[in-house]
N, C-alpha and C positions, 0 to 999 in steps of 0.2 A: 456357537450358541452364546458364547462370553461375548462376544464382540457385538451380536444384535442388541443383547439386555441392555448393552450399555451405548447403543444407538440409539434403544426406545428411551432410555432415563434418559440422552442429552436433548431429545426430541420431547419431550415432557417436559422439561426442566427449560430448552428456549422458549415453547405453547406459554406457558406460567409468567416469563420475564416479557413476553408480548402483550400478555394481558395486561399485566400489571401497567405498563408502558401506557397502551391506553386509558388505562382507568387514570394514573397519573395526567393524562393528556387531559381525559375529560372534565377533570377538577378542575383543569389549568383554565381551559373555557368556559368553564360554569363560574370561575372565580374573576377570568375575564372582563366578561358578561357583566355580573354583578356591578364589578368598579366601574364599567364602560353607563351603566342605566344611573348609578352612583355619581359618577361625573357630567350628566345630562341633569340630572335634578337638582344638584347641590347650586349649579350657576341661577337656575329657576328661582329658584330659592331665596337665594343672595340676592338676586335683581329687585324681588320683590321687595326687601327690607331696604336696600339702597334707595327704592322708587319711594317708599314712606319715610323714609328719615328725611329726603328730600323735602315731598310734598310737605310734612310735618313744619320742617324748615320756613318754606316760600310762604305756610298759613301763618305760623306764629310771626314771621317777618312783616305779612298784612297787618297783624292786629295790631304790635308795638310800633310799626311804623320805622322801620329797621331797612333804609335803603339800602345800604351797603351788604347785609344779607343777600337781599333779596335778588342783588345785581348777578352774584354769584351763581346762583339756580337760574337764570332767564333766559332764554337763546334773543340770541340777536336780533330774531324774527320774531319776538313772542306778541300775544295781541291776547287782552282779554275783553270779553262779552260780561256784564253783567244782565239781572235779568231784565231787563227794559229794554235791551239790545244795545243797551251805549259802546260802541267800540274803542277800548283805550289801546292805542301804540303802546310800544316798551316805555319810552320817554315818560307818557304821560301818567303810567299806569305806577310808576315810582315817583311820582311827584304828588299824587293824590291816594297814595300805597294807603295810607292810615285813616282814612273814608271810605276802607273797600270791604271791609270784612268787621262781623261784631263780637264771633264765638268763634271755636274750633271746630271743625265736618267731624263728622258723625258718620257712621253706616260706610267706610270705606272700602273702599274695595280694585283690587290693583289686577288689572290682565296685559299680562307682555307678550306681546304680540315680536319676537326677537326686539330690533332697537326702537322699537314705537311701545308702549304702554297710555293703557288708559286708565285712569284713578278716578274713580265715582263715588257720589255719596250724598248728604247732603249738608248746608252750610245755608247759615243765615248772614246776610248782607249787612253794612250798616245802616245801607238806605233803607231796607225790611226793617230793621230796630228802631231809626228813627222813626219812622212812618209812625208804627206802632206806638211811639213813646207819647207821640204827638195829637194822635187818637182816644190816648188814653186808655188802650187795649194794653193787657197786661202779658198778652205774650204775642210774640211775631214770628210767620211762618218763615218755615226755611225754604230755600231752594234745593230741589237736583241741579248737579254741576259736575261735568268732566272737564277734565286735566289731562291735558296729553304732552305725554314726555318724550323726548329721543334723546339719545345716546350720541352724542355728539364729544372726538376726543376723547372716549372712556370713562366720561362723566354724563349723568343723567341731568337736562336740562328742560325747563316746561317751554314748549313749545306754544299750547294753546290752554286758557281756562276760560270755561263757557258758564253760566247759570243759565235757570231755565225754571220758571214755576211751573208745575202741574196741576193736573185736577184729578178728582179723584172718580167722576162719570165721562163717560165719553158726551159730548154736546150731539145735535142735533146737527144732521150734515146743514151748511147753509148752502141755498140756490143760489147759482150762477145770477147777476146784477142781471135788469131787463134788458135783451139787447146782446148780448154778449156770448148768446147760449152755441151760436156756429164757429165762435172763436176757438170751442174747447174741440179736446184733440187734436189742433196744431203744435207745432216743436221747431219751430225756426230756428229758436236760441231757448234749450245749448246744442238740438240735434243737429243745425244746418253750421251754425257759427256759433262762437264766445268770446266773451274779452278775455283769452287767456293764451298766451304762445309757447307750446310745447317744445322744453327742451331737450327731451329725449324717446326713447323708444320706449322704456318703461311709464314714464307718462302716459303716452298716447294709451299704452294699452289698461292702466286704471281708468283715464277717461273714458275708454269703452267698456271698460263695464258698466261706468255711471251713466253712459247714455241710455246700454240697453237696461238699465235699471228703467230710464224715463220712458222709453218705446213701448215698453214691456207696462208701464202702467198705463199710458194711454191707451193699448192695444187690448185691456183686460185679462193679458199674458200672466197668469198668478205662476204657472210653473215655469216660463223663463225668468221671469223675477224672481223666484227661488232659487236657480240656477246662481245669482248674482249675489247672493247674500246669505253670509256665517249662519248658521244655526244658532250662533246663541246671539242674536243682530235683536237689539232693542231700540225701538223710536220713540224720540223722548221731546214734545212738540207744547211749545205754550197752550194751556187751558186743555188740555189732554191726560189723561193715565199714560203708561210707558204701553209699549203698544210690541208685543214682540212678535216673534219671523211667522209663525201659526197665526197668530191674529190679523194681521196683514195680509196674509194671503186669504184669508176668510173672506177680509172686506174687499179685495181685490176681486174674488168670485161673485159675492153679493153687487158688486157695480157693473159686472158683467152682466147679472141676469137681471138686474132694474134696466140695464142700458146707460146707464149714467157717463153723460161726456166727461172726462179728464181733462182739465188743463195741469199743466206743471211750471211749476217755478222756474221764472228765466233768470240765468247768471248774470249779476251787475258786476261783480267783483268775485274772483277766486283765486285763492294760491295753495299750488298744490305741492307739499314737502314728500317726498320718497327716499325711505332708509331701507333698503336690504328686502326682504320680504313683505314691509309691512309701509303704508304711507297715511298723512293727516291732510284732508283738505279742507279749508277753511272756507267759504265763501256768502255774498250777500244774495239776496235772490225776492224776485217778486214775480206772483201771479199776474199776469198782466189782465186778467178779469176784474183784480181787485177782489178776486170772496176770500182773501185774507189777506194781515196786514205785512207787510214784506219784513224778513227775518233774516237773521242770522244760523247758518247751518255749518256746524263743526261734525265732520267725520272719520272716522277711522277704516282702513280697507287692511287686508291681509293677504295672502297671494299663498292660494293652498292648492295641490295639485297643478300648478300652472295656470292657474285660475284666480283672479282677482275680487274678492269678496266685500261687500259692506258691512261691516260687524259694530259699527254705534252709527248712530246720527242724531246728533240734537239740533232742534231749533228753536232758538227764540224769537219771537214777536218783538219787533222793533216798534214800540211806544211814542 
């Protein structure tokens, strides 16, 4: 009988040091966890405040006229769009740095998309101020403007900076010129060809999404154009409001049930940069109808699920 008591107390007494075992264990992962969700957001974080001390940087560098700044933040390739659509080179864009900006942006706003970020907001021009001064109107509107940075060498570099005035009603669709109305719904370029030479397989496959973006407009496809485009995807187009992923598919339905032919913008010029998950493609582009004026389109894609998204596009009207 002595010998089972003290069978049952070591058989109680291991049940107890098991448990405990576990419960230590489960602290261990719950504390894990914690640091593991801890160290996914603290870099989040930190990017962000790296991407505006930046941006902060390249803006005050415009206003002072601070080339040597400004050298330092600018990738190699950078290219900015003011809103008239003038396109300045790296070169030129620090030789006329101090003619480009009048005040600090406003309304910022920073999404990192891994080594791609886009920073929005808005910022008055010094040609906006001048204009203004010149008129003798006492205040000058600003522009919306994205800033796209990548992470090149463990340093945040701006890639691309767009302006873009808006408006605050959507306009009146305009009709297709006399003449012209059997052209729409054609896609020759960029669906058949482009000026652009694909140097990889991750290329190829953001251009197709960008095509079935275009197919899929033509075609009054509102849910495979959904398919192609971020949910939080805003279009930000000269003499327009910002047009988001819902509203676009609206008017996508509504062109469906008018019947309204599509044309879409043919690429004259595009260059397409890919970092990691996320890429910027810059390109020039004209209706070849002419019902608007050929523009400048800066956009950002993201690749979620194995799937390549459009998540900005702005365009400006080339003046």
């Amino acid at each position: 009988m002595r010998g089972v008591r003290e069978m049952r107390r070591a058989s109680r007494f291991r049940s107890r040091r098991a448990a405990r075992s576990l419960g230590l264990i489960a602290v261990a992962v719950s504390l894990s966890a914690a640091l593991l969700v801890k160290t996914r957001a603290e870099p989040a974080a930190g990017e962000e405040t790296a991407i505006i001390a930046a941006d902060t940087a390249l803006n005050d560098a415009m206003r002072v006229g601070d080339r040597s700044l400004a050298r330092r933040v600018l990738s190699l390739q950078f290219t900015f769009t003011d809103e008239g659509g003038r396109l300045f080179a790296r070169r030129e864009f620090l030789a006329d740095l101090k003619n480009l900006l009048a005040a600090p942006p406003t309304d910022r706003k920073v999404t990192v998309y891994g080594l791609v970020a886009a920073v929005t907001g808005h910022r008055m021009s010094a040609q906006a101020s001048s204009s203004a001064s010149s008129s003798g109107s006492s205040s000058a509107s600003s522009s919306f403007f994205l800033d796209v940075w990548v992470k090149q060498k463990g340093a945040w570099r701006a890639l691309a900076m767009q302006n873009v005035v808006l408006a605050e009603v959507m306009p009146a669709p305009a009709p297709p010129p006399p003449g012209e109305e059997a052209r729409a719904g054609e896609c020759r370029n960029p669906c058949q060809t482009m000026p652009y030479r694909v140097r990889s397989q991750v290329e190829q496959e953001v251009l197709n999404s960008f095509l079935a973006i275009k197919r899929a407009s033509i075609a009054h496809d509102a849910q495979d154009w959904s398919k192609r485009v971020a949910d939080e995807f805003v279009l930000y187009r000269s003499g327009y409001p910002p047009i988001t992923k819902p509203e676009r598919i609206a008017a996508i339905e509504q062109q469906k049930q008018a019947a309204r032919p599509i044309t879409v913008g043919e690429l004259q010029a595009v260059r397409l940069s890919v970092y990691g998950d996320a890429a910027a493609m810059i390109a020039a582009e004209m209706v070849p109808n002419n019902s608007r004026p050929p523009y400048r389109a800066a956009r950002v894609w993201v690749r979620r699920n194995g799937q390549w998204l459009m998540a900005i596009s702005v365009q400006t009207d080339i003046r």
